[in-house]
N, C-alpha and C positions, 0 to 999 in steps of 0.2 A: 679808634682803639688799635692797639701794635697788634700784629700777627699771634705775639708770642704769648701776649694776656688775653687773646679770643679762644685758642686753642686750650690753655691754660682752664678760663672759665668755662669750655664745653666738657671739659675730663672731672668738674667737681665735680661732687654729689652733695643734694642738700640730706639736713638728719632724716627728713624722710623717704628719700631715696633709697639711702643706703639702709633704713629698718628695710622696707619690702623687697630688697636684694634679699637682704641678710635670711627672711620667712621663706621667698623665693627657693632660696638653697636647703634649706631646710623641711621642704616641702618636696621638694626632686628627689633630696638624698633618700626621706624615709619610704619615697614611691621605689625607689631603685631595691633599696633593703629586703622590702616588706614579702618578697620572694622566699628568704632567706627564713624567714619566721613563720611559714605557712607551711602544712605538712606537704608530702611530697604526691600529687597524685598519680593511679598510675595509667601508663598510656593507655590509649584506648584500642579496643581491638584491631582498629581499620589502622591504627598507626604501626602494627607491627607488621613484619616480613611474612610472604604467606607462608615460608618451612613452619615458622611458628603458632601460626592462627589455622595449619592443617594438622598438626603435630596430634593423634591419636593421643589419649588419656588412657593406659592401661589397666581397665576394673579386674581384669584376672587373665589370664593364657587362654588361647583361645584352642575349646576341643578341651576345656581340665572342666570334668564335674565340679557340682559342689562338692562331694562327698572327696575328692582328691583332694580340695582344697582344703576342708576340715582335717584329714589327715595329715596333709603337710604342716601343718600348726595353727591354723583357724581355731578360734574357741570354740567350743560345741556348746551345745544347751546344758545352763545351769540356772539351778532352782531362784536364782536372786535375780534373774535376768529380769528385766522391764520391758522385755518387746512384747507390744501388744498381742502381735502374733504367734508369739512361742510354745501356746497351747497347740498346734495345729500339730505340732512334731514333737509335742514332749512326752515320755510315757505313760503307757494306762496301764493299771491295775486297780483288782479290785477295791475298794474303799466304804465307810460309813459316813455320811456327809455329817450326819451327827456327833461325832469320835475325833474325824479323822482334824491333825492340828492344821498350823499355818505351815509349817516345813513340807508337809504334806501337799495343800493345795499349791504350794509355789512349784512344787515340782509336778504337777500337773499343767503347769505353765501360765498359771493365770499371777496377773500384774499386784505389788502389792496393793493397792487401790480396793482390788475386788477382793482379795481376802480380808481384809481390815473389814470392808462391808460384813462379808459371812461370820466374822470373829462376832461384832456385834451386835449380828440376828443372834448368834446362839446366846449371847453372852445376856439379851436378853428378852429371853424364854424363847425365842421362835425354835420350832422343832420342823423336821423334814417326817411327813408320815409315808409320803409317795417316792420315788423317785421325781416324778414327774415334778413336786415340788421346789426342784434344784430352779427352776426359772421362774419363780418368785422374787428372785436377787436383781435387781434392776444394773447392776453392773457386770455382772456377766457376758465376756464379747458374745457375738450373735453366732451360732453353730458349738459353741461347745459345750450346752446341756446334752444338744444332741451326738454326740461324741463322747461323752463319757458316758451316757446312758446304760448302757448296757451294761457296765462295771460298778452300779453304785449297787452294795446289800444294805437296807436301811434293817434295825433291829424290829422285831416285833412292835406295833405300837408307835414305834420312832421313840422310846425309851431308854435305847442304848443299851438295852439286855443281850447277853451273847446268841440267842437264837434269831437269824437273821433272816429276812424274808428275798428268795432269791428270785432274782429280774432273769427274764430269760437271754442266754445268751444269743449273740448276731455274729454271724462269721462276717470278715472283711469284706468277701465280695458280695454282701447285700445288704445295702444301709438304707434302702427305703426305708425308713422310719413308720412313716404314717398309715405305709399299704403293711404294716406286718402285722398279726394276728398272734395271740397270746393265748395257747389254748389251757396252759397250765395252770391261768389267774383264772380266781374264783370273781366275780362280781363282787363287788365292794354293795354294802347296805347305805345309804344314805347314814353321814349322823345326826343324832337325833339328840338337842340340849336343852336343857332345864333353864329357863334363862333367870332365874334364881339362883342358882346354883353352880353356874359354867364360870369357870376361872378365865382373864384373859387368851392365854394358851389353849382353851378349847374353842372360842368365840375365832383363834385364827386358823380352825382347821377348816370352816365355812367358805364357800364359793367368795371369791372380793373382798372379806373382812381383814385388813392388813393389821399391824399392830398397835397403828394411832387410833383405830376404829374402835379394836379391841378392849383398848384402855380407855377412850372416850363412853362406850355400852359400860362398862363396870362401873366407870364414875358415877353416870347418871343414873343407874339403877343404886346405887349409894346416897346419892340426893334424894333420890325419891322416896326411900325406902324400901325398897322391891318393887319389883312389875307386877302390875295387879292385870295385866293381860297384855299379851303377846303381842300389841299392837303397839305398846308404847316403845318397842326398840325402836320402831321409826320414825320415832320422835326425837333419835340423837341425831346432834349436827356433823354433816360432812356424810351421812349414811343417804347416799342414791336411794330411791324410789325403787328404781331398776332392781340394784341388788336386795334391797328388801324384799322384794318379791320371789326372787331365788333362794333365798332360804328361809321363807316363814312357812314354807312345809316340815321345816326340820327343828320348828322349834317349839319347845310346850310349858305349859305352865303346871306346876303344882297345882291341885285344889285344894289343897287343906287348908290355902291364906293364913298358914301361919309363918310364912315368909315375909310380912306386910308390918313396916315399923310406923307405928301409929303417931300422930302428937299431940297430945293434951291440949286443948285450945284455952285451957284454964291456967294452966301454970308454964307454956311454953314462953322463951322472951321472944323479943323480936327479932334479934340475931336466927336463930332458931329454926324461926318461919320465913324468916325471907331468902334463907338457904334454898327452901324446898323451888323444885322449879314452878308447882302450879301455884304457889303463894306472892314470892317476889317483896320486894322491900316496900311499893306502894300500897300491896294489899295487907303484911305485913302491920305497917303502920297505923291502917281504918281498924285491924282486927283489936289491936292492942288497946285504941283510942276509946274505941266501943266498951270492952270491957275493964276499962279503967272508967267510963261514965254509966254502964248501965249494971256494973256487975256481972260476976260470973255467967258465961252460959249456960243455960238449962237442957238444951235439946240441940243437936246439929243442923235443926231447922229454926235456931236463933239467926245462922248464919246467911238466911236469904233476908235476913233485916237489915244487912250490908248492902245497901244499894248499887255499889259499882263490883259487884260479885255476880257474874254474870252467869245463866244457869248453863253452860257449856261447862265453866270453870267447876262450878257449885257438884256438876255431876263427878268429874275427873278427881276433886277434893276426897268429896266421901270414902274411899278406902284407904285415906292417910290422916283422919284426922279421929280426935274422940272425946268426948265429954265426962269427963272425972270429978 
């Protein structure tokens, strides 16, 4: 072969040569580019000069109060503020936790978060009878019941009538709290409820009885038809033991039993009966079944003819049911 057609045939390229050039460069270029398409990151500290990686951050003059600063045009404290800590420096005066609005407690310093809470204790039924009350609010920061203490006048009652019951005042330089002595407060009497008779709002002036507690005792004393003894609060759910026991000194029953809503075991349906809690929709069902096969009941001791009527149950029945 000539020189001129060896040289010639080593510079062709065959078609598949020249594809994988062609991907080759196309492969190069978008590696070159792809810098260009990437955001810019930035150098990293050790890359910079140390004038710049020593260079002070000035958070304010050094030797300038705060209070210089807030003067010079710093914002000061205002009621909309959201620092959690803005209670510690906002101002006191005296107040009604019961009265006083949301403008009110923000300028007290507390976050909207926790007035929204207090909005909706009052808004429904919770009333303050104590001071000491104000830390029932489970979002209240930690130290500012005790800091505003001493400036809260609840109304008589916590009523919100204008005669106010007044907390004894504490000069600044003595905020022991705990070690201070109230010689001007009369001892409080235990209260003492009807548990027939006690609305939600009194069931929450009791030691631990919260508002879900409150409204759970109403219900079930609804179901039932009244407490036919002071034992059966401690039959609602979600009521500790514990706290039962702290207030079943303060709690009484009527004896007249005519708080006691009876039910006809003759003409009740079974809707009816299976509401009641010591009936239930099983027992509900034998009751009904019975007296659709045997006839009317005669005596309230037809009922231990019910077999799976257990005399635990049969005892707890008798002051809710009756024979017409």
């Amino acid at each position: 072969m000539k020189p001129k057609a060896a040289l010639a045939d080593y510079f062709t390229f065959s078609k598949k040569d020249r594809l994988a050039i062609i991907i080759f460069l196309i492969v190069v270029g978008g590696l070159m580019a792809l810098p260009l398409w990437l955001p810019q990151r930035p150098p990293a500290l050790s890359a910079l000069p140390d004038s710049v990686r020593r260079r002070p951050v000035p958070l304010q003059d050094a030797g300038e109060s705060p209070e210089a600063n807030r003067s010079a045009g710093a914002p000061r404290y205002s009621p909309s503020s959201t620092d959690r800590d803005a209670w510690r420096s906002a101002p006191l005066f005296p107040f009604d936790p019961n009265q006083l609005d949301a403008a009110g407690w923000k300028k007290l310093g507390l976050t909207d978060r926790a007035v929204g809470t207090l909005m909706k204790y009052r808004e429904r039924g919770g009333r303050f009878r104590r001071p000491e009350d104000l830390a029932k609010i489970w979002s209240l920061p930690p130290g500012f019941v005790e800091r505003v203490l001493p400036y809260v006048r609840i109304a008589d009652g916590g009523s919100g009538s204008p005669g106010f019951a007044r907390y004894p005042d504490r000069s600044s330089s003595n905020r022991n709290f705990p070690d201070r002595s109230y010689p001007n407060r009369e001892p409080r009497s235990p209260t003492i409820l009807s548990v027939n008779e006690a609305d939600s709002t009194a069931w929450e002036s009791l030691p631990g009885i919260g508002a879900k507690l409150a409204g759970r005792i109403v219900r079930y004393r609804e179901r039932l038809g009244g407490f036919s003894s002071v034992d059966q609060v401690g039959e609602v759910w979600g009521l500790p033991d514990s706290s039962f026991r702290k207030i079943r000194t303060q709690l009484q029953l009527n004896s007249s039993g005519g708080d006691i809503r009876k039910l006809n075991l003759n003409i009740a349906t079974k809707d009816e009966l299976k509401n009641h809690p010591y009936i239930r929709w099983n027992l509900a069902n034998v009751l009904v079944e019975y007296r659709q096969r045997h006839g009317a009941f005669r005596s309230l001791d037809d009922l231990k003819k019910v077999l799976i009527l257990p005399d635990s149950v049969f005892k707890k029945l008798l002051p809710y049911v009756a024979i017409e």
